[in-house]
C-alpha positions in Angstrom: -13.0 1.8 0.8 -10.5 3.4 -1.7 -6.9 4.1 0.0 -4.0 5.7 -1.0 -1.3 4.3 0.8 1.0 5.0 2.5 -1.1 6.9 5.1 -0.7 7.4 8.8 -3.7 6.0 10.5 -5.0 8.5 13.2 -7.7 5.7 14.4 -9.0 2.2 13.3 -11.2 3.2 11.0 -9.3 3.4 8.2 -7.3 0.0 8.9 -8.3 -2.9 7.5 -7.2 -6.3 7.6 -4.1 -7.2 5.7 -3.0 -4.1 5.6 0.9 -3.9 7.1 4.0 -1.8 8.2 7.4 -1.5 8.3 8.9 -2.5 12.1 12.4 -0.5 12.0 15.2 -3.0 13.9 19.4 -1.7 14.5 19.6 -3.6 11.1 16.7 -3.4 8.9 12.9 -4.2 9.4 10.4 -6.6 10.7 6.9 -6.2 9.9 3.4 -5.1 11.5 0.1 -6.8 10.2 -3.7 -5.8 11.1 -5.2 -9.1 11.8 -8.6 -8.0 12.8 -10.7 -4.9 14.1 -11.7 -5.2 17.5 -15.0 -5.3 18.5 -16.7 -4.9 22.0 -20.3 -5.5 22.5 -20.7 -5.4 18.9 -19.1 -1.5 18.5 -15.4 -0.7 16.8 -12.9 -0.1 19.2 -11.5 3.2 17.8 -8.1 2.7 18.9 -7.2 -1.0 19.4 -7.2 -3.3 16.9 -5.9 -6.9 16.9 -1.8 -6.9 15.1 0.1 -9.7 14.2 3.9 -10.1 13.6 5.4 -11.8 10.9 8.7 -13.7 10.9 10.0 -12.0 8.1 12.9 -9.5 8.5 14.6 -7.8 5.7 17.1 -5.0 4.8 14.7 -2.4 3.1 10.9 -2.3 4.2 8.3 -5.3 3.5 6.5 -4.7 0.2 3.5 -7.7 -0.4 5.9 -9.6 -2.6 8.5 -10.0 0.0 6.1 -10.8 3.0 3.3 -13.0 0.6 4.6 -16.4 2.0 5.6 -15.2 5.9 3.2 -16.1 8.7 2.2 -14.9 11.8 4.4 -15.4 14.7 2.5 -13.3 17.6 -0.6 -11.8 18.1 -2.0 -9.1 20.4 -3.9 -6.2 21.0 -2.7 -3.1 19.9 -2.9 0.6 19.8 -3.0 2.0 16.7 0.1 4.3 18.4 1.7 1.1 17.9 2.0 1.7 14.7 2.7 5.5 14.1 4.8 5.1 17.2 7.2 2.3 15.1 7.0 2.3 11.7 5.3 5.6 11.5 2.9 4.4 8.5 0.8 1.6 6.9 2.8 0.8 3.6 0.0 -0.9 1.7 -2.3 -3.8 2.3 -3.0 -7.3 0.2 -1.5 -9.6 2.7 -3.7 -13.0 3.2 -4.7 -13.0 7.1 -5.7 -17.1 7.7 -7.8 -17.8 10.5 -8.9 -14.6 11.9 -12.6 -12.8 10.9 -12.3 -9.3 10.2 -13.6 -8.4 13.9 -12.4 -9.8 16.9 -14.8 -9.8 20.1 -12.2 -8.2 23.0 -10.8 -11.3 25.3 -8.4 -11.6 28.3 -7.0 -14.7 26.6 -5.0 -12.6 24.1 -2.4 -10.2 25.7 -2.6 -6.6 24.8 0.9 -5.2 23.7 2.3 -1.4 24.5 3.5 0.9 22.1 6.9 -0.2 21.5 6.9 -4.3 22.2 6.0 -5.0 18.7 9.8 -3.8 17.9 10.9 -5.8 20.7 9.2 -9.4 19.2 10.6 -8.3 16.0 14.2 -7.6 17.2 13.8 -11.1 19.0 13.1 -12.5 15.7 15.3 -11.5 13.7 18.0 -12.4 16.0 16.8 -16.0 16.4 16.7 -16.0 12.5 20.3 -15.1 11.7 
């Protein structure tokens, strides 16, 4: 699929994984990654996908160069409000996701995150990383 970013995502089925966004923070950014699609009983949840954080933080937004060697720190379930809720829009894609296929079958054993709490892990991290 051929996408001009950036481009606010309406459902999943333009993410894709690697693809990431800027997390605003009171003093710069963190940064959203799609991990995985999610899939239940072998059909694409059109809304929730599976988003990682990374424990980067900068002063202007992530670009691939800047996040290349950052990993992921948390992982849940998300809405894809979650991301045009925070940082409004997926900035490009190209970052390596490690150990996760490109669908995810839907499980209680990872934790499915509101709209906002992906700003909240990010603010945590960046504090802890000052």
């Amino acid at each position: 699929m051929n996408i001009a970013y950036p481009f606010i995502p309406k459902s999943t089925s333009r993410i894709e994984q690697g693809q990431f966004w800027a997390v605003p923070l009171d003093n710069g950014y963190g940064c959203g990654v799609v991990l995985a699609k999610l899939s239940n009983q072998g059909k694409i949840d059109t809304r929730l996908f599976l988003a990682g954080l990374l424990d980067w933080s900068g002063t202007d937004e992530p670009t691939l160069s800047s996040i290349e060697n950052a990993v992921v720190i948390e992982r849940g379930f998300a809405h894809i409000k979650s991301i045009t809720e925070t940082g409004g829009k997926i900035i490009d894609s190209g970052y390596v996701v490690c150990n996760f296929s490109k669908e995810v079958e839907d499980t209680d054993s990872i934790s499915t995150w509101g709209y906002h709490f992906i700003s909240k892990l990010a603010a945590k991290n960046a504090e802890a990383t000052k």
